[in-house]
C-alpha positions as CSV (number, residue, x, y, z in Angstrom):
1,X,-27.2,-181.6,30.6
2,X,-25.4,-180.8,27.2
3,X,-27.3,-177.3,26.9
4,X,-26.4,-176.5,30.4
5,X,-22.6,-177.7,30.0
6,X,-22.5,-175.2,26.6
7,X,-24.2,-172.3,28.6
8,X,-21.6,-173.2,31.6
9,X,-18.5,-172.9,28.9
10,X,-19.8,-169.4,26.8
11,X,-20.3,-168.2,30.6
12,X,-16.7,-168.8,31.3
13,X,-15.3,-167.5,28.1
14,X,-17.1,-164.7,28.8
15,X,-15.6,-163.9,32.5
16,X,-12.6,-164.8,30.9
17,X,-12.3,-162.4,28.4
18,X,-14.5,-159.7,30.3
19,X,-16.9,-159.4,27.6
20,X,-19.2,-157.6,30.0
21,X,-17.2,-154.5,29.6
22,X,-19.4,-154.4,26.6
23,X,-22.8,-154.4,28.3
24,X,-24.3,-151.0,28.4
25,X,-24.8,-151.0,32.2
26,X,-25.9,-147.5,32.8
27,X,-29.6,-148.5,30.9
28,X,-30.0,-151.6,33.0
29,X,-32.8,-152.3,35.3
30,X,-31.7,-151.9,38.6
31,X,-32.3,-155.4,39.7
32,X,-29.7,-156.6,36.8
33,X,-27.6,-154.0,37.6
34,X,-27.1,-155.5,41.1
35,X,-26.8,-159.2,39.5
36,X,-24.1,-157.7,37.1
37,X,-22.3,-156.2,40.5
38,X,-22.4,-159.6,42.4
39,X,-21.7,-161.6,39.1
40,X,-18.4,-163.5,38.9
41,X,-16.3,-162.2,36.0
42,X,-15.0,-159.3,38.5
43,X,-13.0,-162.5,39.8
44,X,-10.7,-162.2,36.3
45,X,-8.5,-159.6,36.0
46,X,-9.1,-157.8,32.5
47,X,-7.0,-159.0,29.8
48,X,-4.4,-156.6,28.6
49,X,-5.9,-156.5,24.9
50,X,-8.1,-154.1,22.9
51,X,-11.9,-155.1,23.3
52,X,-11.6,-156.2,19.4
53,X,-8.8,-158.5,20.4
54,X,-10.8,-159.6,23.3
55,X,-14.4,-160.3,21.2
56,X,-12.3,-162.5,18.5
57,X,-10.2,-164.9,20.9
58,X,-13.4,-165.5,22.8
59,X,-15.6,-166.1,19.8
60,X,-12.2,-168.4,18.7
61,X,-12.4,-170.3,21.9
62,X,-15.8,-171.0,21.4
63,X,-15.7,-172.7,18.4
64,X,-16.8,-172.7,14.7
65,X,-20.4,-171.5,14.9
66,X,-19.4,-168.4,16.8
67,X,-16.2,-168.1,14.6
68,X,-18.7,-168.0,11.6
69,X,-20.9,-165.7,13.7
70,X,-18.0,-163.0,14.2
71,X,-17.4,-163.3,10.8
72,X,-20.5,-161.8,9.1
73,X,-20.3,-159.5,12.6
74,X,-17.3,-157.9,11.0
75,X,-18.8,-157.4,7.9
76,X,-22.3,-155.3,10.3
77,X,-20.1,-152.0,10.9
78,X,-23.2,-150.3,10.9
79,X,-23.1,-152.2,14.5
80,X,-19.6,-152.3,15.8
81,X,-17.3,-149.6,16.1
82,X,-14.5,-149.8,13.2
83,X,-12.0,-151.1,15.8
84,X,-13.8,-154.0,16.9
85,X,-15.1,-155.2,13.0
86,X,-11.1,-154.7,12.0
87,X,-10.3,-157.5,14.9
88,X,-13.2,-159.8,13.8
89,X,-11.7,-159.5,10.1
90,X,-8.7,-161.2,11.5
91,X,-11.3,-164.2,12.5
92,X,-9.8,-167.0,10.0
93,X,-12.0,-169.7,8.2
94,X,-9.8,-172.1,9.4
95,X,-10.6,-175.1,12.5
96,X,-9.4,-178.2,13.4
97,X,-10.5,-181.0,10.6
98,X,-12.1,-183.4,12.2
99,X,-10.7,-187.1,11.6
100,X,-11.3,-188.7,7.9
101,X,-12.7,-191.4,8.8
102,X,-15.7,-189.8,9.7
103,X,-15.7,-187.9,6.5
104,X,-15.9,-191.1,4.7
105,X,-18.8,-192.3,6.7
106,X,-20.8,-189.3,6.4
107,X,-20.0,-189.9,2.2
108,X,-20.8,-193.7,2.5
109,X,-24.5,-192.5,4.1
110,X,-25.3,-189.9,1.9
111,X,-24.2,-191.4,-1.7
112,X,-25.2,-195.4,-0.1
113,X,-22.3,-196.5,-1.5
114,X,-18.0,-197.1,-0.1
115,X,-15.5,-194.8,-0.7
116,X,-14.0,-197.1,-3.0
117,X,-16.7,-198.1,-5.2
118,X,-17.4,-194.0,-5.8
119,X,-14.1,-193.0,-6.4
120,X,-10.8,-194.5,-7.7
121,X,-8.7,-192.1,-5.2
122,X,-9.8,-190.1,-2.4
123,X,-7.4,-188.7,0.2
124,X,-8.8,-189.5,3.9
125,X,-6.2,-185.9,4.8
126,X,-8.3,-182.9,4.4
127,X,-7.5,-180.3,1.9
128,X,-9.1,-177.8,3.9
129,X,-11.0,-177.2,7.0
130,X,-13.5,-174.5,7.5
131,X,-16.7,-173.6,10.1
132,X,-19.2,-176.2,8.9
133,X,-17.2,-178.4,6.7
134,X,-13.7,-179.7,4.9
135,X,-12.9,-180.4,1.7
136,X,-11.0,-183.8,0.3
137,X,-9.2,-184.5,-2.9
138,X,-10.5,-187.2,-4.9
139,X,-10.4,-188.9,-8.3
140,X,-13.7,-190.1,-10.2
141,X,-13.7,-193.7,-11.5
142,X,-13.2,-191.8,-15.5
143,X,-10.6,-189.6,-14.6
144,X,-11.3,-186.3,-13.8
145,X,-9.9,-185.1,-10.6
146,X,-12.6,-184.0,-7.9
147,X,-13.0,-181.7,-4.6
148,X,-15.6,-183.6,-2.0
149,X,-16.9,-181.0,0.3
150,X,-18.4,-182.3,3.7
151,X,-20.7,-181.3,6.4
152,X,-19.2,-181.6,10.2
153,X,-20.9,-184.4,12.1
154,X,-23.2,-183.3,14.5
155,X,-22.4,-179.9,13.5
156,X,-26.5,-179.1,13.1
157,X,-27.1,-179.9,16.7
158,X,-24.3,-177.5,17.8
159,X,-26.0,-175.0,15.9
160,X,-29.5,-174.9,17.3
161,X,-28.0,-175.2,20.9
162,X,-25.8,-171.9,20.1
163,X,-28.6,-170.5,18.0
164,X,-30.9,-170.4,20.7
165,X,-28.9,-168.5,23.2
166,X,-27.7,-165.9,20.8
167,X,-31.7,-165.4,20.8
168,X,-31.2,-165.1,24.3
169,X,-28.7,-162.2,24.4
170,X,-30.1,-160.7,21.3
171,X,-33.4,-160.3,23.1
172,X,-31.5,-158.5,26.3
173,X,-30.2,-156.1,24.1
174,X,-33.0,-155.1,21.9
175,X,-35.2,-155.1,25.7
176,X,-32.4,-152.7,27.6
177,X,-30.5,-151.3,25.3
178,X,-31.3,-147.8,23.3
179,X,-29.9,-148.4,20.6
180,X,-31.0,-151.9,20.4
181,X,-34.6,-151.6,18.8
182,X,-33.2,-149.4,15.6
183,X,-29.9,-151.8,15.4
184,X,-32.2,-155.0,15.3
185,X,-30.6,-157.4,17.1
186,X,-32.8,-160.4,17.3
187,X,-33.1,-159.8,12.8
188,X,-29.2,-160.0,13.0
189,X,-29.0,-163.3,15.0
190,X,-31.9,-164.3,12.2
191,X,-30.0,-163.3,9.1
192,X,-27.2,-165.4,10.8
193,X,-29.2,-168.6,11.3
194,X,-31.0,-168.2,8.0
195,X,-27.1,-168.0,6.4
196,X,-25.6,-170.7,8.8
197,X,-28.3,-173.5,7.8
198,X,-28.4,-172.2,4.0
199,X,-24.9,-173.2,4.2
200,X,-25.5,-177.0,5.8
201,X,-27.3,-177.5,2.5
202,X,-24.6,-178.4,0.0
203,X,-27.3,-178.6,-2.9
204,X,-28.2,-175.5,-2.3
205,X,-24.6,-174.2,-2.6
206,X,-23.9,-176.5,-5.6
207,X,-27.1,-174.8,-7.4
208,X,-25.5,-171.6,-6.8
209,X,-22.5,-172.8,-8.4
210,X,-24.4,-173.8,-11.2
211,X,-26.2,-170.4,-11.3
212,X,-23.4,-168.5,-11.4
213,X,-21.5,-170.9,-14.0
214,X,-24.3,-170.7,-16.3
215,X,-24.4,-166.4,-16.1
216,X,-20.6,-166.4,-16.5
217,X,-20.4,-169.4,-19.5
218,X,-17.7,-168.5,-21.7
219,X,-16.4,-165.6,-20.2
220,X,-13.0,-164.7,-19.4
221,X,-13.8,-162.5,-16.4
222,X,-14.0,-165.3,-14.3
223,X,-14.3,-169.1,-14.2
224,X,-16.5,-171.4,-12.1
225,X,-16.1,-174.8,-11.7
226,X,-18.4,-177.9,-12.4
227,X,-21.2,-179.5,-10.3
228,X,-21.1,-183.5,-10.5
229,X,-24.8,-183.6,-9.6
230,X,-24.6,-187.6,-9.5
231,X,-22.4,-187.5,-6.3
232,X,-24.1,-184.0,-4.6
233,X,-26.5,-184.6,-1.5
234,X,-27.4,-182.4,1.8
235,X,-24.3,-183.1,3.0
236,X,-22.0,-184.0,0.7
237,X,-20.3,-182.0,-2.4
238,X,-18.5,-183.4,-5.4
239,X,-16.8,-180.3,-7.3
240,X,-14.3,-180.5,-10.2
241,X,-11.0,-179.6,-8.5
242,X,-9.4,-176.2,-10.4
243,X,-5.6,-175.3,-10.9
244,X,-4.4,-171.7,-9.4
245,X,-2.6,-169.4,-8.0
246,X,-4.4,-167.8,-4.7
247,X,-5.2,-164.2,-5.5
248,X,-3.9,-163.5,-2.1
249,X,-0.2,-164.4,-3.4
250,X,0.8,-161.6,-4.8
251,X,4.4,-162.5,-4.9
252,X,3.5,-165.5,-7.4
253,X,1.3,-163.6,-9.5
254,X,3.9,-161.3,-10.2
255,X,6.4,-164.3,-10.9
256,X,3.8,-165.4,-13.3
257,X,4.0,-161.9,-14.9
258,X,0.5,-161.6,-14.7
259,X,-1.0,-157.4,-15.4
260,X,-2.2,-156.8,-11.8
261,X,-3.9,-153.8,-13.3
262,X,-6.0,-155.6,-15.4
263,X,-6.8,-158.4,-12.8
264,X,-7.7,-156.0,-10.6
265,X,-9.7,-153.9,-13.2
266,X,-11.6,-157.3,-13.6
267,X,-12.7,-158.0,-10.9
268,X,-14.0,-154.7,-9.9
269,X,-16.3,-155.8,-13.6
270,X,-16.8,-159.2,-12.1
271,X,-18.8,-157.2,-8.9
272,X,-20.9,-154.8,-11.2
273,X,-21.9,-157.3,-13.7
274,X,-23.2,-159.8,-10.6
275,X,-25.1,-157.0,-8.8
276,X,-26.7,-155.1,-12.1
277,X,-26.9,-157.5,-15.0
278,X,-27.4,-160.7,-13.0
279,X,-28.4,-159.8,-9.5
280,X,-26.7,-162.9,-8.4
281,X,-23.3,-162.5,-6.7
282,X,-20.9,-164.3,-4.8
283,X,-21.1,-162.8,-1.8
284,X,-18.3,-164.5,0.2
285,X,-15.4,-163.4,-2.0
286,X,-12.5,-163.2,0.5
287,X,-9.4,-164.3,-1.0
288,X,-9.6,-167.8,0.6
289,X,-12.3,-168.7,-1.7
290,X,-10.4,-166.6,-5.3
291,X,-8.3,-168.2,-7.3
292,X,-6.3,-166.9,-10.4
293,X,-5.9,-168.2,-13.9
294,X,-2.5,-167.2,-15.1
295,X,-2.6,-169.1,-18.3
296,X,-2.6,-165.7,-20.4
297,X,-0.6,-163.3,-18.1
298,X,-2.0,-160.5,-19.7
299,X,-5.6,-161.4,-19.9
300,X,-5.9,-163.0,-16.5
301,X,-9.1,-164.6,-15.2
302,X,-10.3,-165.1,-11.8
303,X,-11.5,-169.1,-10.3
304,X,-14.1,-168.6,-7.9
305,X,-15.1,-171.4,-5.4
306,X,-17.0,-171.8,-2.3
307,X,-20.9,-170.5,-2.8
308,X,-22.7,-171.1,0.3
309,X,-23.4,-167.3,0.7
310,X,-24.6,-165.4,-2.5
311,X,-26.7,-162.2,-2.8
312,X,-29.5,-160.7,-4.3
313,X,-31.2,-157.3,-5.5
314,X,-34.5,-156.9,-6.3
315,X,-35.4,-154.6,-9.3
316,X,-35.8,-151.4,-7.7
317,X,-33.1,-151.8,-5.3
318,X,-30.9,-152.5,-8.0
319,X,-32.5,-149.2,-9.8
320,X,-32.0,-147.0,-6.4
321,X,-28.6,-148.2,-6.3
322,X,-27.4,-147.4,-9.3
323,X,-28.8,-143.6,-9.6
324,X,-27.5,-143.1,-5.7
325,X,-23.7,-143.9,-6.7
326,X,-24.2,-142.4,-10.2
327,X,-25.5,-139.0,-8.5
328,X,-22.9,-139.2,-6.2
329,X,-20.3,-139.5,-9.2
330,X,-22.1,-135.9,-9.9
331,X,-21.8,-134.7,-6.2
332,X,-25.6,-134.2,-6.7
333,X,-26.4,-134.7,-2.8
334,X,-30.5,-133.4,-3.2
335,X,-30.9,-136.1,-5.6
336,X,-29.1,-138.6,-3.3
337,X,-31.2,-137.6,-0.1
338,X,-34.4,-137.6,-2.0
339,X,-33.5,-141.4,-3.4
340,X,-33.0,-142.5,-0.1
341,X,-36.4,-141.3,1.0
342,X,-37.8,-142.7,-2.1
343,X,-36.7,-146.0,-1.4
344,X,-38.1,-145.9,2.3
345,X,-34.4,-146.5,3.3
346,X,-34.7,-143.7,5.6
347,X,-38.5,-142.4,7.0
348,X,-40.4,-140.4,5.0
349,X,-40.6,-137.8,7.2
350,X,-37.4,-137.1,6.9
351,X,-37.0,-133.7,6.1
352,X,-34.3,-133.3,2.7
353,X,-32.5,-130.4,3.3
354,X,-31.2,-131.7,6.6
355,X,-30.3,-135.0,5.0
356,X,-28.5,-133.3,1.7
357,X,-26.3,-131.0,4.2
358,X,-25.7,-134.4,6.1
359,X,-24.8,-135.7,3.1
360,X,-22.5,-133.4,1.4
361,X,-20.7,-133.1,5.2
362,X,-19.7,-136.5,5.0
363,X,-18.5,-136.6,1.0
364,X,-17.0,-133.1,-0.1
365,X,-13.3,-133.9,2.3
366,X,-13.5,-137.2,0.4
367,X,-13.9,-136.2,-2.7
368,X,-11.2,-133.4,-2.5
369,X,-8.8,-136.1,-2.6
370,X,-7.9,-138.3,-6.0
371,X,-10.3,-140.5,-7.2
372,X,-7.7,-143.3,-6.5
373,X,-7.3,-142.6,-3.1
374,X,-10.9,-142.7,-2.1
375,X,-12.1,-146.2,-0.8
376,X,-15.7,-147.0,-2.3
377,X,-16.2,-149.6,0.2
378,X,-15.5,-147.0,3.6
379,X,-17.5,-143.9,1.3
380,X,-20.6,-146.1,1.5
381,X,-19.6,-147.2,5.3
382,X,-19.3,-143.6,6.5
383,X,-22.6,-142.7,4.4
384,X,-24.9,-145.7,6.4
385,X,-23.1,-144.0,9.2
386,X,-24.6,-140.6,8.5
387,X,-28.2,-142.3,7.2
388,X,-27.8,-143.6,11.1
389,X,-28.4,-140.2,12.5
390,X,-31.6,-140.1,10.1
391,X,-33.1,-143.5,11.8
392,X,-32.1,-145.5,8.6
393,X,-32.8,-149.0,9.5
394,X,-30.7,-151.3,8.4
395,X,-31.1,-152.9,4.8
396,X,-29.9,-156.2,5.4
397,X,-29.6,-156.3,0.9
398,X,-27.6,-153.6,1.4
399,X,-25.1,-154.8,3.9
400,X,-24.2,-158.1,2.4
401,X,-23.8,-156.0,-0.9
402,X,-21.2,-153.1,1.1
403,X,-19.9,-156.5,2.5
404,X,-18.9,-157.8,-0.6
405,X,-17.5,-155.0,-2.4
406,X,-15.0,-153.9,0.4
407,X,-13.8,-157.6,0.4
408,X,-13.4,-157.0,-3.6
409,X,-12.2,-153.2,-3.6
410,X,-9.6,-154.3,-0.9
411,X,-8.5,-157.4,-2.7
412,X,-8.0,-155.1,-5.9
413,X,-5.7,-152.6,-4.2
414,X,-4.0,-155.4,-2.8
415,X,-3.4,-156.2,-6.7
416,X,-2.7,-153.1,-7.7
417,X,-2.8,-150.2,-5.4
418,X,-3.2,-147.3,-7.6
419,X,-6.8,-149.5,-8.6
420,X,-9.5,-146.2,-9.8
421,X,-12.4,-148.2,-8.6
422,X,-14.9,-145.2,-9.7
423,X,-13.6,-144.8,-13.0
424,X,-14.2,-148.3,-13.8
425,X,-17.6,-148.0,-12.2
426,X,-19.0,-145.0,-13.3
427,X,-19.4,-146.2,-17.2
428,X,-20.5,-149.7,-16.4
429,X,-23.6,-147.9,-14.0
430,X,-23.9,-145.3,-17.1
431,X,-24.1,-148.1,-19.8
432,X,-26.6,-150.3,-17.2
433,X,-28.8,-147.4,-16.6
434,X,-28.8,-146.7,-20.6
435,X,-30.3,-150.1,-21.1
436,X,-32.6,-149.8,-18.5
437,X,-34.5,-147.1,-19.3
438,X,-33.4,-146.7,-22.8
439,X,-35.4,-147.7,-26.2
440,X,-33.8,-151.1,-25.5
441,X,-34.6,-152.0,-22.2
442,X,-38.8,-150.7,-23.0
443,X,-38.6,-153.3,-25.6
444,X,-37.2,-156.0,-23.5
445,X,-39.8,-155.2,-21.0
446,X,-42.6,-155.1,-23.3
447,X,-41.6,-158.6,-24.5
448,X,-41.7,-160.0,-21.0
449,X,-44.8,-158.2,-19.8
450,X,-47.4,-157.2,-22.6
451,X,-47.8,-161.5,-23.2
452,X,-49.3,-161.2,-19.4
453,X,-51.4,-157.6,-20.0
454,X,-53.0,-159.5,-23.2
455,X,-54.1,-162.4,-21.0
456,X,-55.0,-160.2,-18.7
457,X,-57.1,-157.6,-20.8
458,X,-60.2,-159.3,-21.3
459,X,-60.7,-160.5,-17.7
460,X,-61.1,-157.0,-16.5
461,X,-64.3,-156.3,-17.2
462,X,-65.4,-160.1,-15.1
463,X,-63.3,-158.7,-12.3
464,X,-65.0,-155.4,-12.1
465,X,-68.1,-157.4,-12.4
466,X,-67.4,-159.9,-9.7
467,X,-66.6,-156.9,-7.0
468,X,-69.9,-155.6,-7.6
469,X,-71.2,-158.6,-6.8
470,X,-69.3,-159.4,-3.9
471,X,-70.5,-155.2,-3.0
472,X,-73.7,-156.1,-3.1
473,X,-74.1,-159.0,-1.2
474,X,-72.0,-156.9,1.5
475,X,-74.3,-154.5,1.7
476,X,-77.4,-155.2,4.3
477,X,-79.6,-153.4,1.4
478,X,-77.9,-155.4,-1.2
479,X,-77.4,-152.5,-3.0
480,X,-73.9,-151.0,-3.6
481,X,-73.7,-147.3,-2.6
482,X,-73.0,-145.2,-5.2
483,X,-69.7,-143.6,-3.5
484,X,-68.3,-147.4,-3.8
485,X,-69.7,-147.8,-7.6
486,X,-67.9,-144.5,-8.6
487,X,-65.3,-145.2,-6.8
488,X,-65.1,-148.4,-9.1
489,X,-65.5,-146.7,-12.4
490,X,-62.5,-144.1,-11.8
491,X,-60.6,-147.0,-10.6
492,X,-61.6,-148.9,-14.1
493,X,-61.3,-145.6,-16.2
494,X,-57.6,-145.6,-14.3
495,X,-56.7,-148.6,-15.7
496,X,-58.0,-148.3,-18.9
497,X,-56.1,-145.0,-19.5
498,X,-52.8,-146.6,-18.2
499,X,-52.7,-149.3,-20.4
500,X,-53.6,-146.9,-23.3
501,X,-51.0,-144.4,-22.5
502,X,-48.2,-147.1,-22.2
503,X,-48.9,-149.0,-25.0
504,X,-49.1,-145.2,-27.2
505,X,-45.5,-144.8,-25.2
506,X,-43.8,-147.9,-26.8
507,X,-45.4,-147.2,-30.3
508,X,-44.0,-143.8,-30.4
509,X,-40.4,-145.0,-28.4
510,X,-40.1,-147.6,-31.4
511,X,-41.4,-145.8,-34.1
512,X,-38.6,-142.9,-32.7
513,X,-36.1,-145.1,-32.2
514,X,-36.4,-146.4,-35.9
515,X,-36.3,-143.5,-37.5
516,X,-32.8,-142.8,-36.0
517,X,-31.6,-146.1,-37.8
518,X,-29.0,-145.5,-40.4
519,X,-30.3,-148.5,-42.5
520,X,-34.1,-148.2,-41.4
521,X,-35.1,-151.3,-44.1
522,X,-32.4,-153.5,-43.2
523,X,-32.5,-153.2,-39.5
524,X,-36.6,-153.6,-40.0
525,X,-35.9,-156.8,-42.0
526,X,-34.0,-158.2,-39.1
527,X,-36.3,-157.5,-36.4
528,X,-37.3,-161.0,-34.5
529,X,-40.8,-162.2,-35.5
530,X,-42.1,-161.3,-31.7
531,X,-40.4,-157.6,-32.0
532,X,-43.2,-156.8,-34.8
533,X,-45.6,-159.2,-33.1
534,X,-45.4,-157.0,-29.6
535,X,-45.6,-154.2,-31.7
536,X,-48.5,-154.8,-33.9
537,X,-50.3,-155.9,-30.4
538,X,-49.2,-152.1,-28.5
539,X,-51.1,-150.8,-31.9
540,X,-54.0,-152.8,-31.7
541,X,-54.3,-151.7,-27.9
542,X,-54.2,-147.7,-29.0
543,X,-57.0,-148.2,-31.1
544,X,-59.0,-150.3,-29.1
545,X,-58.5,-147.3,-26.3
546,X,-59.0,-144.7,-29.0
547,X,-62.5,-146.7,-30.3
């Protein structure tokens, strides 16, 4: 009966709104296209709004969980048409709190304790209400002055219920519409419920907190506060409570005489440093969740709260990534199709010069203009665009990443509007790329890697063996053929040579990098134990190989 009242109110929203203007009617079955004729939303006259304006009140009216939803919708404009994601930007993280007392049961469940033995304040008025929780002030028995974060009641059994029918439509759409098996519906509606129950887990945001805390300890880019892991469950977070000024108030950061050039230039750092040195980043930076320390004026840092939603890169996204934007910085448009092939962003099949001409299309108006006029965030928007002609699927990596830095290149030209977003890119990517594949970064990744190859080097020859043997019993004769057993030796004498040739590599990348040393004894005094050790052990495997 509750499923069936829910269905009954999202059917009436959507008559009342006429959300199914939006259903692409002409690919229909016939048989739905008679239901659709008979159905009763032609009953409501069409509501004099844009079909942006008429998505968000209807998503509004239906509550939190599809407020949420229509909020990383927005953020999908390789989906929507820019009209309808600029309405659902308007969507704010703000619903009705629900009443304290329940907050203080759900707190008394989880820690097993009353309010009053865990705290020697806490303030039943919400701070704060947002899609799947509210915050309330408190004060810890020692002192220190606390944010307690908590889960709506019920809220989980809401979201399976409303979960389930967006499977429902998502399904229609991939089934009937053309567009729908490239767009990926039903993977939309999964990323969704995979972020809206990630976010029910309070210890999992807390451990993001203290993830992000630890990479950024000490800095003065940002700050981030404190878990208090004794009072953090599922559903309940206990935060230490930070001091201000919401980024999103420019008229008091200005009182404060804080340089909006260099908060703005910082946190344009903050984003790059997240994605490329850490591959951890706060992906939900809107200006709700930022916060400024105006202590120093002129050396500004940002407060960052609220890390339900973070992000990820994986090592050769990161590395495709950072040569695409930096080849784009050199309007080198072959190198940037070919990358995208490379990375199996777009199919292999795809044929480069079509792609390149695409390409340049799309970027050489853009960059005719000044560097600080062109927006990062809609140059990579417009370039997924283009990619769609090419059947790039979507990279769902990706958008959460182009998500995140529109929110940040839009809050920094809100601080400061002449903000030269590539300019304080381009030598951060430069620098990153330097390490990576630099005399430096083959080190570092000969440290991490070689201890595994040693273990792994005298095994080899017992894994070789035991595939013959497994050969051999396969075969009826139960003797290997001899296409499979040469097959095996140029796989062996494969590996053999790689591991040769890359050890050689980083003996002569050292040895040439020493040399270049001003103060070659010194600097060779100083080299950690394990730098000689790794070394000495890349030797030993050359003249094993060489033996």
């Amino acid at each position: 009966m509750t499923r069936l009242q829910r269905l009954f109110r999202i059917a009436w929203v959507f008559c009342k709104y006429r959300l199914d203007t939006f259903l692409p009617m002409a690919e229909l079955p016939a048989v739905l296209k008679v239901l659709f004729l008979l159905a009763p939303w032609h009953l409501f006259v069409q509501p004099k709004l844009d079909r942006g304006d008429r998505l968000r009140l209807a998503l509004q009216e239906l509550g939190p969980i599809f407020v949420k939803f229509g909020q990383i919708l927005s953020t999908r404009r390789d989906l929507l048409p820019d009209d309808m994601a600029l309405s659902l930007q308007q969507l704010q993280d703000r619903v009705p709190p629900f009443p304290g007392e329940q907050a203080q049961a759900i707190i008394e469940r989880a820690l097993g304790a009353s309010v009053e033995e865990l705290f020697a304040e806490f303030d039943p008025a919400p701070m704060a209400s947002a899609s799947v929780a509210q915050v309330h002030a408190a004060t810890l028995k020692d002192g220190r002055r606390v944010v307690v974060k908590v889960i709506r009641p019920a809220i989980e059994r809401t979201i399976r219920q409303d979960i389930a029918l967006m499977y429902f439509m998502a399904n229609g759409l991939e089934r009937y519409w053309s567009e729908g098996p490239r767009l990926r519906p039903m993977d939309v509606v999964r990323d969704y419920e995979t972020t809206i129950y990630d976010e029910l887990d309070l210890q999992r945001e807390a451990a993001n907190a203290s993830q992000l805390r630890r990479n950024f300890e000490g800095s003065s880019l940002i700050y981030i506060p404190s878990i208090d892991w004794d009072y953090t469950r599922k559903s309940v977070l206990v935060m230490e409570r930070i001091q201000g000024i919401p980024v999103a108030d420019v008229d008091a950061l200005n009182a404060a005489g804080v340089n909006m050039k260099v908060l703005a230039e910082k946190g344009v750092e903050i984003f790059f440093t997240q994605v490329f040195r850490d591959s951890f980043f706060h992906a939900d930076m809107h200006p709700g969740n930022i916060f400024v320390d105006a202590t120093y004026p002129n050396d500004p840092r940002y407060i960052a709260i609220d890390f339900g939603i973070v992000g990820t890169l994986a090592p050769d996204d990161q590395s495709y990534l950072a040569r695409n934007l930096l080849a784009f910085f050199k309007r080198d448009y072959r190198q940037v199709a070919q990358l995208h092939i490379q990375s199996g962003w777009v199919p292999p099949e795809t044929r480069v010069n079509e792609f390149e001409a695409a390409i340049r299309t799309v970027c050489e108006p853009i960059f005719e203009r000044p560097l600080k006029d062109i927006s990062f965030g809609q140059f990579l928007l417009r370039l997924f665009q283009t990619a769609r002609r090419f059947e790039m699927e979507v990279q769902p990596q990706l958008v959460l990443l182009q998500k995140t830095l529109l929110n940040v290149e839009g809050l920094g030209r809100q601080l400061y509007p002449d903000l030269d977003l590539w300019s304080t890119a381009q030598p951060f990517l430069e620098n990153w790329m330097r390490k990576r594949i630099g005399p430096s970064g083959l080190i570092q990744s000969l440290q991490s890697h070689l201890p595994a190859w040693l273990e792994q080097s005298p095994e080899m020859p017992q894994l070789v063996h035991d595939a013959l043997v497994q050969i051999r019993s396969a075969q009826p004769s139960g003797v290997p053929s001899e296409a499979v057993l040469t097959q095996l030796r140029d796989q062996q004498n494969r590996v053999n040579k790689r591991w040769r040739y890359t050890a050689l590599a980083a003996v002569l990348v050292c040895v040439a990098w020493l040399t270049t040393q001003d103060d070659i004894w010194t600097l060779a005094r100083e080299l950690p134990a394990q730098g000689w050790l790794m070394l000495g052990a890349a030797a030993v495997l050359v003249f094993r190989g060489t033996r």
